[in-house]
C-alpha positions, 0 to 999 in steps of 0.5 A: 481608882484611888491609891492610899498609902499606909504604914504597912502596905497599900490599899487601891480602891475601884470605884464601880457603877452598875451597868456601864453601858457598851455604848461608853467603853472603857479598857480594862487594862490598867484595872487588870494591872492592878489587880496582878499588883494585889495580895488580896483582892475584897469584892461586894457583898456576897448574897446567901440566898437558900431554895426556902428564900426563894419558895417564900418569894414566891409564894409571897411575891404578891406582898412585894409586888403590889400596894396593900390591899384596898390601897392605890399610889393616890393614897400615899403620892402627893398630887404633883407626884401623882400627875407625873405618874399618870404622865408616865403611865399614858407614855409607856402604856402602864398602871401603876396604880396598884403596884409597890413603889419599889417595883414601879421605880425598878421598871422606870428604870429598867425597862423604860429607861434601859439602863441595864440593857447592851452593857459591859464588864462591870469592874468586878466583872474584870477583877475577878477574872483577872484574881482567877487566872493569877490566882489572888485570893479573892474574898467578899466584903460580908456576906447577908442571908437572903432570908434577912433581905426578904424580910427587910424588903416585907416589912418595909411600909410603902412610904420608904420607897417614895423617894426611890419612885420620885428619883426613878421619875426624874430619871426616866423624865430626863431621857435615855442621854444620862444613860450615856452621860453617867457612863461617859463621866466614869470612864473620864473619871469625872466623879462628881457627874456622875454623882450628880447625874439623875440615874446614879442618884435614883439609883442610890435612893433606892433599896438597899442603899436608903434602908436603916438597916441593910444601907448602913450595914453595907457602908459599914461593913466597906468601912470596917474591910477597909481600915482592916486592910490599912494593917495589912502588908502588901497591895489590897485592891477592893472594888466598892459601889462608888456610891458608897466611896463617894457620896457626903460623908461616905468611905473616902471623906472618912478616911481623908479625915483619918489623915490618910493621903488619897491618890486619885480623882477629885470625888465631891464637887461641892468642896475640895475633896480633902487629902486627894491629889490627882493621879 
């Protein structure tokens, strides 16, 4: 967590990862404390999915799911990349000639490296729980139509998911240990490991968060709920993607360079993290 103080109250941003495995535990205390201090509590982005969205994945999924027709990973892949996708291949068994890149990264990650699989609470998990039974009111930070990440997500040509399939074959190639090791570093408040660790930066290379539009729509809306909040009396509490807190010019090096003192743990390893001292 970090705490900024402003003129008119008090802002606590949580810094969330995805997943955090049960293996790593963490006592949700302190953040259950914090968030009966809050006035407000800002959430992630809501999805507005309708039965129509779903109708047209599923009548489409195909479109999402597999390569153009007539085309295989060989005709978008360099030869290096291709030798570590037929390597993965014969280990887990698989043909991912066909399928969409975007897919293949999901099941590196997912079902071959388990990233997702015997986790606990997320932070919003355990913020929400804790605004409903005190009764804070709790919002999300925007809200996006389903109908709008379908097409993002059709339209999207298979050469913007390279690098996402490229991270999630470095990650699944380092072994299920940075599974452990990512949650390990968030609940030591180790930021930048976990920054720098193989599974967080594939995660963070995937859709949406390297998509022009919805990417840099999420960062901004977090951006735009923050410095709202900076006028706001009393105590703010949002938990946001540590991603989007923490990566290079993201939402902590924006505000540090507003001049706001930030209260928390050092969140770029390369420099020091200007405006923040220790909790």
């Amino acid at each position: 967590m970090w705490t900024i103080d402003t003129s008119a109250g008090v802002i606590i941003l949580v810094g969330e990862i995805a997943a955090v495995p049960k293996a790593t535990p963490w006592r949700p205390e302190r953040l259950e404390g914090a968030t009966d201090r809050a006035q407000r509590v800002i959430l992630g982005t809501k999805a507005k999915v309708s039965p129509g969205d779903i109708l047209r994945l599923i009548f489409k999924g195909g479109a999402l799911t597999k390569l153009p027709k007539g085309r295989v990973a060989a005709d978008y892949l360099d030869a290096r990349q291709m030798q570590r996708l037929r390597a993965l291949e014969t280990r887990f068994d698989q043909d991912y000639a066909r399928s969409n890149f975007l897919m293949t990264a999901f099941d590196l990650l997912s079902k071959r490296l388990s990233f997702n699989k015997d986790t606990a609470d997320d932070a919003s998990d355990v913020v929400r729980k804790a605004a409903r039974q005190s009764k804070i009111p709790t919002q999300p930070v925007g809200e996006v139509r389903g109908e709008d990440m379908l097409d993002n997500l059709f339209a999207a040509p298979p050469e913007t998911h390279i690098a996402c399939l490229d991270a999630a074959m470095a990650a699944t190639e380092a072994g299920g240990d940075i599974v452990t090791d990512r949650g390990r570093a968030w609940t030591e408040f180790d930021v930048p490991a976990v920054m720098a660790n193989p599974l967080e930066e594939a995660l963070g290379r995937c859709w949406p968060w390297t998509n022009d539009g919805f990417g840099s729509e999420i960062r901004q809306q977090w951006v735009g709920a923050i410095n709202d909040a900076a006028a706001q009396p009393g105590v703010t509490l949002a938990v946001v993607p540590l991603r989007v807190l923490a990566e290079p010019d993201g939402v902590l090096d924006r505000l540090a360079k507003q001049g706001l003192r930030i209260s928390g743990p050092v969140w770029r390893g390369d420099v020091t993290s200007a405006g923040a001292s220790p909790n």
